[in-house]
Backbone as CSV, one residue per row, in Angstrom:
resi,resn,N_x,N_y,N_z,CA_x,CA_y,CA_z,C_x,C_y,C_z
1,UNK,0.833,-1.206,0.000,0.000,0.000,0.000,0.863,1.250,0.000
2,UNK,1.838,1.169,0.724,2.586,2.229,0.805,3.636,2.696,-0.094
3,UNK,3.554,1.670,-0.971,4.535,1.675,-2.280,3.450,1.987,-3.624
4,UNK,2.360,2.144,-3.176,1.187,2.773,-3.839,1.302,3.780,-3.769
5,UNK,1.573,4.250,-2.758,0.963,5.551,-2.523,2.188,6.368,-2.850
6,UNK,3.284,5.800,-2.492,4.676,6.896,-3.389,4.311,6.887,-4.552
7,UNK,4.142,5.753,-5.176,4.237,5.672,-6.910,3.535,6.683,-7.049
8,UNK,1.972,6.950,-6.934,0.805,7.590,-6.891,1.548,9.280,-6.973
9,UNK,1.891,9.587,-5.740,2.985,10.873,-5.738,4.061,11.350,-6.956
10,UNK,5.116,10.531,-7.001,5.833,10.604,-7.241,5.582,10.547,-9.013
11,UNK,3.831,10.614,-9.302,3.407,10.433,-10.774,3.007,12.269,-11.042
12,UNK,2.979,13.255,-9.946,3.354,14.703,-10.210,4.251,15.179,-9.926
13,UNK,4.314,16.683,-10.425,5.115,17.477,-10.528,5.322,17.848,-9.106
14,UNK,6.094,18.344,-7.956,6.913,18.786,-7.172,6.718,20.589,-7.131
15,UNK,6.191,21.218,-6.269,6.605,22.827,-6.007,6.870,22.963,-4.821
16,UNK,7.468,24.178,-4.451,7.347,24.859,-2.968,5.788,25.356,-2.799
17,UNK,5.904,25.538,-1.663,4.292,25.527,-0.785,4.650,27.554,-0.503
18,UNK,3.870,28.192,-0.741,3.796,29.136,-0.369,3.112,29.327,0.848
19,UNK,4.075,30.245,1.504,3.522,30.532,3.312,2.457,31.613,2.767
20,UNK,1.817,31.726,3.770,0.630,33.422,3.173,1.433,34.118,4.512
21,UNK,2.222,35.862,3.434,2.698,36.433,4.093,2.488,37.558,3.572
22,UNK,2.708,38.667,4.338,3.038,40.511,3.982,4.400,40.735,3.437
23,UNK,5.301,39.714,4.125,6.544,40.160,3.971,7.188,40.420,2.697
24,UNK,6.909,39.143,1.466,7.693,39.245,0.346,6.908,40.584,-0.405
25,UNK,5.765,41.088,-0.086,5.161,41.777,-0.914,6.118,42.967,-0.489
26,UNK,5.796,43.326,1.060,6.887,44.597,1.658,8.305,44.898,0.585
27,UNK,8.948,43.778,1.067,10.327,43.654,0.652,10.411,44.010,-1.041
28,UNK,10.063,43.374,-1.743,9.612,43.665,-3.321,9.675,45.180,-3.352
29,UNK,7.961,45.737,-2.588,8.279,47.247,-2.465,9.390,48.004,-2.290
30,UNK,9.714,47.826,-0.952,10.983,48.884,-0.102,12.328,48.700,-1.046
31,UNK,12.554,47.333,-1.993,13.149,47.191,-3.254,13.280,48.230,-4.356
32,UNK,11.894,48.424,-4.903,11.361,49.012,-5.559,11.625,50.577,-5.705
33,UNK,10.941,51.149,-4.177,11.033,52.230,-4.035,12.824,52.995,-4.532
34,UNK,13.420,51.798,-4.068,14.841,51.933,-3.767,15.407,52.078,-4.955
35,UNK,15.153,51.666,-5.774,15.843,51.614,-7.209,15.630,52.366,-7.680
36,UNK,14.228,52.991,-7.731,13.856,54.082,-8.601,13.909,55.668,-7.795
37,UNK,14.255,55.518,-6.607,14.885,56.688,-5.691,16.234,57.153,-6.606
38,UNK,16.965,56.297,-7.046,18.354,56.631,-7.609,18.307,56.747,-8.826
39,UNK,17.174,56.582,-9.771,17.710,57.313,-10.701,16.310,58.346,-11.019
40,UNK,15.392,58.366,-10.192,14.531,60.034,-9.825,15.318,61.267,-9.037
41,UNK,16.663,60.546,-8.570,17.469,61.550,-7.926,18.649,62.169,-8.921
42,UNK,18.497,61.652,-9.764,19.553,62.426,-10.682,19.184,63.372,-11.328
43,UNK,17.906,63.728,-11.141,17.014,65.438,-11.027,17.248,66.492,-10.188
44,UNK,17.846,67.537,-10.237,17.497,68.788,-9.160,16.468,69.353,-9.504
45,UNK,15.631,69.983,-8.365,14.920,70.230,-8.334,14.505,71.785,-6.907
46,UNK,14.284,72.242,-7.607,14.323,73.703,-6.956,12.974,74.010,-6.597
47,UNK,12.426,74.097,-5.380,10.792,74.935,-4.988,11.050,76.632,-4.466
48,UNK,10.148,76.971,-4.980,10.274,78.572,-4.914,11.548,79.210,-5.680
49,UNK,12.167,78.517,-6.290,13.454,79.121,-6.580,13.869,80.870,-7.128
50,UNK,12.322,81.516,-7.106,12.853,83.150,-7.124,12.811,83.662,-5.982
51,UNK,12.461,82.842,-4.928,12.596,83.215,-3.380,14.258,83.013,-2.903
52,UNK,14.428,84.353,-1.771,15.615,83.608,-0.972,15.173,84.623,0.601
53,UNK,15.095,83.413,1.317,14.700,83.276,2.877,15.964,82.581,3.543
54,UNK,16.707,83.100,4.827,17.244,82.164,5.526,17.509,83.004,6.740
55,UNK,17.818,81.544,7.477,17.630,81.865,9.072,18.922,81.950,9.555
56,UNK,20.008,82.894,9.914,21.422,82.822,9.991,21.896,82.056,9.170
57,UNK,22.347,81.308,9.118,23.643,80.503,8.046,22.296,79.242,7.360
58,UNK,21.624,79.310,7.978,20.657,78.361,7.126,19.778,78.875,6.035
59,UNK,19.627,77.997,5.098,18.670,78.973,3.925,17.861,77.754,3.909
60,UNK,16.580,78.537,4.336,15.532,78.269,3.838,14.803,78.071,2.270
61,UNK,15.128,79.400,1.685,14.184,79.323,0.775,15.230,79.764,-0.537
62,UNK,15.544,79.518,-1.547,14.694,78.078,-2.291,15.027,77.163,-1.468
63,UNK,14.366,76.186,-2.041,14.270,74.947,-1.233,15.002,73.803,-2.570
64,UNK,15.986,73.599,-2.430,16.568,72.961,-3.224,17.029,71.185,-2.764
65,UNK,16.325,70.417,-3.810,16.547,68.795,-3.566,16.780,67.731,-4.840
66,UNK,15.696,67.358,-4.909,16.497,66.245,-5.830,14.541,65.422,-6.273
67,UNK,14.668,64.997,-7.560,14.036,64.437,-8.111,13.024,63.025,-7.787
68,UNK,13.727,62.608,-5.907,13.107,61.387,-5.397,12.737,62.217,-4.099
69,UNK,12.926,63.276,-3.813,12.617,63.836,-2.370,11.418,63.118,-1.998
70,UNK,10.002,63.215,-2.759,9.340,62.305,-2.123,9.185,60.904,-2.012
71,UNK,9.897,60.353,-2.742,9.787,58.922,-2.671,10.963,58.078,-1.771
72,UNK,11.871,58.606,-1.469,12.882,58.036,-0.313,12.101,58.129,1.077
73,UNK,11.268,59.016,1.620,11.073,59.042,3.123,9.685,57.493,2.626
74,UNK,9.111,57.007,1.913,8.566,55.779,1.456,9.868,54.375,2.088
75,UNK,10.592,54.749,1.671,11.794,53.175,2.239,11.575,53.397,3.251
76,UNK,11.698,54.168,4.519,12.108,54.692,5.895,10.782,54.206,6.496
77,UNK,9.508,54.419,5.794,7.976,54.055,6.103,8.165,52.766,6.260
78,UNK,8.227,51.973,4.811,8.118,50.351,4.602,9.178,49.821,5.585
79,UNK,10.506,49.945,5.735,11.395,50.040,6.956,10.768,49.650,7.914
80,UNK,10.053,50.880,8.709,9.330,50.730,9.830,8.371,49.875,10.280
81,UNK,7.348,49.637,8.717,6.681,48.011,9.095,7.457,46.953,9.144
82,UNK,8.264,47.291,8.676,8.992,45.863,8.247,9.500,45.462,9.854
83,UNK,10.104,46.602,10.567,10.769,46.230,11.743,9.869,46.254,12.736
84,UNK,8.580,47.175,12.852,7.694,46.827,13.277,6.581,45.615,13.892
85,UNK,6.864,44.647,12.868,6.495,43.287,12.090,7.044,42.158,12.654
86,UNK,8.444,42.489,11.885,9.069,40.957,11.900,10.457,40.969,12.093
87,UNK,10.666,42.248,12.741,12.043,42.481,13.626,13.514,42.855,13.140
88,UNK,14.716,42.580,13.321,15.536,43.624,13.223,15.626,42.393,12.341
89,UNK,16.058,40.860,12.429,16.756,40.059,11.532,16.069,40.018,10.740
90,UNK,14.921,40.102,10.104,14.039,39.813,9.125,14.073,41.518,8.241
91,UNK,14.160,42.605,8.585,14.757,43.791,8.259,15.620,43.532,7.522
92,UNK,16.622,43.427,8.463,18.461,43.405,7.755,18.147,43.014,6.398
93,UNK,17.896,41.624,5.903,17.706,40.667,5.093,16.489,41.487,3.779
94,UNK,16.246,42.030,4.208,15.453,43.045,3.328,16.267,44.298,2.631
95,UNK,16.979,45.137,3.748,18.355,45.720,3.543,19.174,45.082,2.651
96,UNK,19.322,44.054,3.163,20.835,43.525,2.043,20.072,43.564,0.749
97,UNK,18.571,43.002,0.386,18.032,42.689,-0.936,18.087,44.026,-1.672
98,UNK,17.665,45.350,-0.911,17.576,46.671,-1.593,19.189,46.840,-2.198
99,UNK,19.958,46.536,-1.133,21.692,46.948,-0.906,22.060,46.550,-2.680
100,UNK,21.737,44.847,-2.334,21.934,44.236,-3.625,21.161,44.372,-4.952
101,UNK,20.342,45.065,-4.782,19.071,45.600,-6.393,19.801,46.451,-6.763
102,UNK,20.147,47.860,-5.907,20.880,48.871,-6.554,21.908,48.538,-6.718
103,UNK,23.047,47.847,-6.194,24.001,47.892,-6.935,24.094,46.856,-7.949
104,UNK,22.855,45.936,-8.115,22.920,45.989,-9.388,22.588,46.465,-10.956
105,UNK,21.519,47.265,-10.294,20.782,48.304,-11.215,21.832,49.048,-11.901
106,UNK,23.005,49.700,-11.020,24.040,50.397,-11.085,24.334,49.976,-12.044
107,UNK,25.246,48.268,-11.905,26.403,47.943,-12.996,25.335,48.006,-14.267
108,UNK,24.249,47.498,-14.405,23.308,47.183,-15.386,22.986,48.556,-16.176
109,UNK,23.109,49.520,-15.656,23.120,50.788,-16.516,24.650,51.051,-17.139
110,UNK,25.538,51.229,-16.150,26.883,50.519,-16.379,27.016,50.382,-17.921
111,UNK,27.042,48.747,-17.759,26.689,48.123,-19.002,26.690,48.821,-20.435
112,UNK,25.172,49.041,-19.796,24.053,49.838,-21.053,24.892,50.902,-21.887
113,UNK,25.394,51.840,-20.811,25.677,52.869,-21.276,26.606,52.382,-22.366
114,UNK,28.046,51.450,-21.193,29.095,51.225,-22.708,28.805,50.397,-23.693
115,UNK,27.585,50.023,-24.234,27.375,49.224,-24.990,27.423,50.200,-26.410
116,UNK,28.029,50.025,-27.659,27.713,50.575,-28.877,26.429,51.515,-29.320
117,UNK,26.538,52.343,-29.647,24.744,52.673,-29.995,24.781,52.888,-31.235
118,UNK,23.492,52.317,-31.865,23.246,51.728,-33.088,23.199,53.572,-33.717
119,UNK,23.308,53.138,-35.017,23.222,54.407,-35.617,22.039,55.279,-35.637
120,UNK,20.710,54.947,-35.638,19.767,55.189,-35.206,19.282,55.710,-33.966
121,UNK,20.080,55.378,-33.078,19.835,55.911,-32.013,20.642,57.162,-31.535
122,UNK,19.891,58.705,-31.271,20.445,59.431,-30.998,20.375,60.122,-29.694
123,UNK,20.162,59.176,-28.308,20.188,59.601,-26.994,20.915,59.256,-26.176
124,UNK,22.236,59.010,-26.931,22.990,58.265,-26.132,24.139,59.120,-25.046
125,UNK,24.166,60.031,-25.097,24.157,61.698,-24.579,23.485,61.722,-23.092
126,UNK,22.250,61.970,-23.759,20.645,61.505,-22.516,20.701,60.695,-21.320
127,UNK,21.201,59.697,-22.042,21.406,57.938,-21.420,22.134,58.196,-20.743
128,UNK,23.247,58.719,-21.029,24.332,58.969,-20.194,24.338,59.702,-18.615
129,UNK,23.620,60.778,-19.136,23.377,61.867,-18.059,22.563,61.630,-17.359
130,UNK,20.954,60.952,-17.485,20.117,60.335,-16.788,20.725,59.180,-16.171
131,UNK,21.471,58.006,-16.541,21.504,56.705,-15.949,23.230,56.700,-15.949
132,UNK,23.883,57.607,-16.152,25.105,57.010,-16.068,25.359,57.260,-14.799
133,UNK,26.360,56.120,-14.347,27.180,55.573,-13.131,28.227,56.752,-12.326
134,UNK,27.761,57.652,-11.811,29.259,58.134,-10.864,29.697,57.917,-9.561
135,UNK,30.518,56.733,-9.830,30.848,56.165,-8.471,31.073,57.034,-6.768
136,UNK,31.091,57.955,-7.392,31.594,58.708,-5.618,29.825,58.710,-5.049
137,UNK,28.685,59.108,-6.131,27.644,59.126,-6.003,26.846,58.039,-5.181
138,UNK,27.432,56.829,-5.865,26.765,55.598,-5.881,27.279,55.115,-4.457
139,UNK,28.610,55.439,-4.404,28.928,55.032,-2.866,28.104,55.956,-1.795
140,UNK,28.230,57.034,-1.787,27.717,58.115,-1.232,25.974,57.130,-1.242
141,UNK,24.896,56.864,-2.332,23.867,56.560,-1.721,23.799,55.202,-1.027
142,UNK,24.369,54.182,-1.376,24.672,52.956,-0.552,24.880,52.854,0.524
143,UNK,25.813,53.489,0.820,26.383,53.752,2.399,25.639,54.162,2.778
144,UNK,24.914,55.218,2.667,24.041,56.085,3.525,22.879,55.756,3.823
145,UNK,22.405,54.852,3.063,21.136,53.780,3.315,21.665,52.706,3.601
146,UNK,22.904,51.887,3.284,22.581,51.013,4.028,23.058,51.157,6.150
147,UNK,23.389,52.184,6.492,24.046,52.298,7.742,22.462,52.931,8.070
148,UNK,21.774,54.163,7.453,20.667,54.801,7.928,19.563,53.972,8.409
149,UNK,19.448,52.535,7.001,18.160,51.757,7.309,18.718,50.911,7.981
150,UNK,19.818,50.117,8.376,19.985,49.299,9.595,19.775,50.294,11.285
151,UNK,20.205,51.453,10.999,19.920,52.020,12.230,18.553,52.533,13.017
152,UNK,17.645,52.220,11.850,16.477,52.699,12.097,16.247,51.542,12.376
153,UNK,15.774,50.275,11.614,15.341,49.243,12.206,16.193,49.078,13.446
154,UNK,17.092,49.012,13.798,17.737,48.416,15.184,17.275,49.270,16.700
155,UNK,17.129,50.990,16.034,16.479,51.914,17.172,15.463,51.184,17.141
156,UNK,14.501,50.699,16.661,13.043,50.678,16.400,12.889,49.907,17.432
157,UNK,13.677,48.562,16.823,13.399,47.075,17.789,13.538,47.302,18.875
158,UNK,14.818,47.825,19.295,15.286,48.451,20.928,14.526,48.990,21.554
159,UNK,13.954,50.111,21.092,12.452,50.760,21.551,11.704,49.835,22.083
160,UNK,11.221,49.070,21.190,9.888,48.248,21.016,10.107,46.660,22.440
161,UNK,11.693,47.042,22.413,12.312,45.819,23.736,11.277,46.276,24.922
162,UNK,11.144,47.524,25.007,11.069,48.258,26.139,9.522,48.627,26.589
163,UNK,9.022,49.241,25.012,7.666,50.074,25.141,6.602,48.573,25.026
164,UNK,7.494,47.460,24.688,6.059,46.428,23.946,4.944,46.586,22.562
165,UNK,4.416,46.855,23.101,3.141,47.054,21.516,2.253,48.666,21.933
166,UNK,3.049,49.065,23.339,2.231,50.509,23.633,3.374,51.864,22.970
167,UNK,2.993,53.370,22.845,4.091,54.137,22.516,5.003,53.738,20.631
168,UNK,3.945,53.722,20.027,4.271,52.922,18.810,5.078,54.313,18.455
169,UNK,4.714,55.389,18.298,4.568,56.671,17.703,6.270,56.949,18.109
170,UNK,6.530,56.543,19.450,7.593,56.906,20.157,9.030,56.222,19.375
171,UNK,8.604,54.985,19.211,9.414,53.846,18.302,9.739,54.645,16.567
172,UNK,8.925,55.047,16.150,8.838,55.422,14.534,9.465,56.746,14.741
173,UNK,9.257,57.797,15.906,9.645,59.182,15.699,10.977,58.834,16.007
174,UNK,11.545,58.135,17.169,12.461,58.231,17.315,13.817,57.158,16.738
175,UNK,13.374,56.439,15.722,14.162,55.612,14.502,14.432,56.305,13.727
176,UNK,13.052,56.917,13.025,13.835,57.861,12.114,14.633,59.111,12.276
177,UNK,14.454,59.531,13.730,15.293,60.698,13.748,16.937,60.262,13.422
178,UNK,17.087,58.981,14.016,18.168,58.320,13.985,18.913,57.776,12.784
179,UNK,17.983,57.439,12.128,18.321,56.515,11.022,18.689,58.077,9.482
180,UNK,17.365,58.977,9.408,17.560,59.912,8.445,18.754,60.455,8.734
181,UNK,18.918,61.182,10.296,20.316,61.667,10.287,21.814,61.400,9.778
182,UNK,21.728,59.556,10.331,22.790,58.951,9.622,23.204,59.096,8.077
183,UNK,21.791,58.479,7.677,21.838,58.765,6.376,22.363,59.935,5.315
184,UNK,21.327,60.900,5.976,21.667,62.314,5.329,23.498,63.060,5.444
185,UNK,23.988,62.733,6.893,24.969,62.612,6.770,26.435,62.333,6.214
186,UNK,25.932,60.467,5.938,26.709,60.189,5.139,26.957,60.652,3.817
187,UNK,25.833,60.775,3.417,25.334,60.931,2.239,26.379,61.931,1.675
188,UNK,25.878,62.834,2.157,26.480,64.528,2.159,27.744,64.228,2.459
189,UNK,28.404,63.843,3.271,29.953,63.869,3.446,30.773,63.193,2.413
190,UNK,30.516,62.255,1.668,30.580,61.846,0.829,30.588,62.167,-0.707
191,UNK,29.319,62.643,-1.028,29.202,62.956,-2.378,29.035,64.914,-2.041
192,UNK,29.646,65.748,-1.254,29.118,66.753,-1.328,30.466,67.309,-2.276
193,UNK,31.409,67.356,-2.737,31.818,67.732,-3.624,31.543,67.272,-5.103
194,UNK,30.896,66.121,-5.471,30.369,66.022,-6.727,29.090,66.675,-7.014
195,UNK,28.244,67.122,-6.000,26.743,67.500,-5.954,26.786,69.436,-5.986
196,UNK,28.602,69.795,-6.006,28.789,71.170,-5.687,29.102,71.847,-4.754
197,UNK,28.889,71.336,-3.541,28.941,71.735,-2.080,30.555,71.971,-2.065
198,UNK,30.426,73.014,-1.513,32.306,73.433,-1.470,32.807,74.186,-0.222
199,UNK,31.866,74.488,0.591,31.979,75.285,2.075,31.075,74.704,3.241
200,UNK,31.834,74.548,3.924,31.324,73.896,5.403,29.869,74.868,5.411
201,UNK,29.347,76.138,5.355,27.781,76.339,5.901,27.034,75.740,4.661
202,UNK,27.815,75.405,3.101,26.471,75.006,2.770,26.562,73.296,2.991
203,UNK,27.495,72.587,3.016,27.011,71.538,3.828,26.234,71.289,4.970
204,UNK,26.523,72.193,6.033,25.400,71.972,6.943,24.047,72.252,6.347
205,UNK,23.895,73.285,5.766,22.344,73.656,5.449,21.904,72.416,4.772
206,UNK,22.391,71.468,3.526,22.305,70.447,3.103,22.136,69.245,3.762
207,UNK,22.763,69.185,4.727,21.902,67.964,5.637,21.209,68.447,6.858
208,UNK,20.988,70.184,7.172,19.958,69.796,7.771,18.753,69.842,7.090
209,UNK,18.502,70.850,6.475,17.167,70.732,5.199,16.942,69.607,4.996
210,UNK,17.839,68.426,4.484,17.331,67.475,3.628,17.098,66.439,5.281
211,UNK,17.564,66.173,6.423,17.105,65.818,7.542,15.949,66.291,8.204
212,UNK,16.357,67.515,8.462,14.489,67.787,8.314,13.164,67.500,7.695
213,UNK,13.366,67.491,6.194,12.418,67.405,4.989,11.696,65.928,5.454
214,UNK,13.243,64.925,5.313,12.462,63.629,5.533,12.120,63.228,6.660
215,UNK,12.276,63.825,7.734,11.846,63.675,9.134,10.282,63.861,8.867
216,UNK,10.595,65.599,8.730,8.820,65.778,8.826,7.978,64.902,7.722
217,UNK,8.559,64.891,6.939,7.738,63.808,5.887,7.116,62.945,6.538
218,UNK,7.598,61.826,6.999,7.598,60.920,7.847,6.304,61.111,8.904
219,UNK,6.629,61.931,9.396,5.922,62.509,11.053,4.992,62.431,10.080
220,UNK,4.369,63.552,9.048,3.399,64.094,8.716,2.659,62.682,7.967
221,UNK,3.027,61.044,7.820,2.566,60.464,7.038,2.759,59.343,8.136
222,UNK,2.731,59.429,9.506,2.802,58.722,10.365,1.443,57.909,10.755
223,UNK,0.113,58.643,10.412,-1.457,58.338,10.833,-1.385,56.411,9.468
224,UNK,-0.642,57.145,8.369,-0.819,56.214,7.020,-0.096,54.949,7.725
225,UNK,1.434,55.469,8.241,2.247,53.808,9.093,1.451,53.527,9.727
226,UNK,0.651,54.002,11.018,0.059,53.513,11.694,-1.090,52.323,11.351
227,UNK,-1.940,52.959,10.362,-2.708,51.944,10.210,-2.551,50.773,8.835
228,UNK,-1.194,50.819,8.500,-0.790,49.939,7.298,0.054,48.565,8.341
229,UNK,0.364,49.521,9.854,1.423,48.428,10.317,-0.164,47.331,11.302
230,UNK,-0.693,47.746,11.570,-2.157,47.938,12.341,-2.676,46.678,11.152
231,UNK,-2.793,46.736,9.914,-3.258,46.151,9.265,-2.734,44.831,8.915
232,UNK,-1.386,45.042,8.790,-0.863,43.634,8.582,-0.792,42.564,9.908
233,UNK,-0.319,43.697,11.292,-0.343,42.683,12.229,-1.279,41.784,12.417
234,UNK,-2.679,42.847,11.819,-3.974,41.794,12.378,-3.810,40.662,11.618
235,UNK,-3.146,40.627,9.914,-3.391,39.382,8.857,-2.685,39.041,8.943
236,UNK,-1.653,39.115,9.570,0.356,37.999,9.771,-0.604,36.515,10.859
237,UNK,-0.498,35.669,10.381,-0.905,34.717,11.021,0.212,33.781,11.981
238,UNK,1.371,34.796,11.935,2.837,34.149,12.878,3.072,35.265,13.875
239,UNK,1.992,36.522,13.725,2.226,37.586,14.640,2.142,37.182,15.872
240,UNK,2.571,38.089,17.340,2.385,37.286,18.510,2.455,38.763,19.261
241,UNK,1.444,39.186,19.839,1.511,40.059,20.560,2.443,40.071,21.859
């Protein structure tokens, strides 16, 4: 009978069993977001730019950024469910996947660029300037996300050692203060001579503006984490209060 019942088996095909989860969908995203942060950032982008406002050595106004301003404080969000969720090791592992998309997106434009261009094609100029590779850049955003988003998830969890499942608000405000700073930091110390920056006040104004920006971003889109992280906990069927 039991040599029935292999045969019987062993007469289909074989798959993996899918778990029902939030996670791969998250991860995919915070992926996502990530890739296309870097090359929406190879835009400047100026608000108010016939204005000029500033507060001692800080300038306010224009308000000068970059082509993903809104779509980077989005990783820092998905981040937060993610660590929210399913903790600092299950994070990381999400980190490394973004770490590893862009830099391969990178070489893959790379590539592109030195590849021949057919005679017909006359944007290869374009191509260049939109998607081409400048390494001080590329290090400059890597680093700075990957040290910013491990530090946010790791504040988060630490928090969350402490507060439990109460003071959520406390966990998210105070990761990202942590994590953007890093980030913005690196960022800037790094690539601020390819981006123009050539004097210590306008570096500072540059990471604090752009630390600020995505802070308050954040804060101001905190009601949306709340009830996206609210939502999955209830459908994670491995959640555990």
């Amino acid at each position: 009978m039991t040599e029935h019942v292999q045969t019987q088996q062993s007469d289909h095909a074989h798959f993996a069993r899918l778990v029902r989860s939030y996670y791969p969908g998250l991860v995919a995203l915070f992926t996502a977001v990530l890739i296309i942060s870097n090359v929406a950032a190879s835009k400047g982008v100026a608000f108010f730019g016939d204005a000029e406002w500033a507060l001692g050595p800080l300038q306010v106004l224009p308000i000068i950024t970059d082509g993903a301003f809104f779509l980077f404080p989005l990783a820092y969000i998905v981040g937060d469910v993610l660590s929210e969720v399913y903790g600092f090791a299950a994070t990381r592992r999400a980190v490394y996947y973004g770490f590893g998309a862009v830099a391969l997106a990178a070489l893959c434009f790379w590539i592109a660029q030195q590849l021949p261009p057919a005679d017909f094609y006359e944007n290869q100029a374009a191509f260049e300037a939109v998607l081409g590779v400048v390494p001080r850049l590329l290090l400059a955003g890597l680093a700075g996300y990957l040290v910013g988003q491990l530090l946010n998830s790791y504040v988060l969890v630490r928090i969350k050692e402490v507060t439990k499942e109460k003071h959520l608000w406390a966990r998210l405000i105070g990761s990202t203060v942590v994590g953007e700073f890093a980030d913005t930091l690196i960022f800037c110390a790094i690539a601020a001579g390819v981006i123009g920056i050539t004097t210590w006040a306008d570096f500072v104004n540059y990471v604090v503006v752009g630390f600020l920006w995505k802070t308050l971003v954040e804060v101001a889109v905190m009601p949306v984490t709340y009830a996206v992280i609210a939502h999955v906990k209830r459908r994670e069927p491995t959640y555990a209060e």
